[in-house]
C-alpha positions, 0 to 999 in steps of 0.5 A, a space after each residue: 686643911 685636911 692632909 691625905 696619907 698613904 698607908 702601906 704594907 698593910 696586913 690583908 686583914 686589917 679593917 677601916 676600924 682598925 685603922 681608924 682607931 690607930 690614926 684618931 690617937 694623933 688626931 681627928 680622922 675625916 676618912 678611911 679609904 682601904 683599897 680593894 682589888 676591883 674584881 674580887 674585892 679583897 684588901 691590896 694592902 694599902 690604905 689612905 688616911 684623911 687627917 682634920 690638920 696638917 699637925 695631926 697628918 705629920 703626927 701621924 707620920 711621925 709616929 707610925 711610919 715604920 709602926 708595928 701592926 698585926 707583925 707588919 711594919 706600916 709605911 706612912 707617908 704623904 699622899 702624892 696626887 693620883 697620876 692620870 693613866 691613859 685610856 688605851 689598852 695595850 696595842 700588842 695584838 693590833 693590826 693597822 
């Protein structure tokens, strides 16, 4: 079964085929996803990995959790499921 991973600490240079290079030397990649900032569209330093198996995710792992890329050292990790966030702004400035 397919294992997502977190990747952070990620230069903000860094592109999907460059991790997509590192990552298929432990295994098959299925995905790539760098995140962007939603309004100006630049890398936020962090990514997520889809590797084919569990073997190749804890591969992954084990090999570049604290790996050296473009003089940052990477943080790998299991991806936890994504928190649901409320819908509601901030009520600070709302009167009743």
């Amino acid at each position: 079964m397919a294992k997502k991973l977190y990747v952070g600490n990620l230069s903000y240079d860094v592109t999907e085929a460059q991790l997509r290079e590192l990552f298929a030397q432990v295994g098959e990649v299925t995905e790539i996803n760098v995140i962007t900032d939603r309004d100006t569209g630049r890398p936020k330093g962090f990514a997520f990995v889809q590797m084919t198996t569990d073997e190749a995710a804890q591969a992954a792992i084990q090999r570049f959790n604290g790996y050296s890329l473009d003089n940052r050292t990477l943080t790998v990790n299991e991806a936890r499921p994504r928190e649901e966030r409320s819908s509601g702004g901030s009520r600070r400035n709302t009167r009743f």
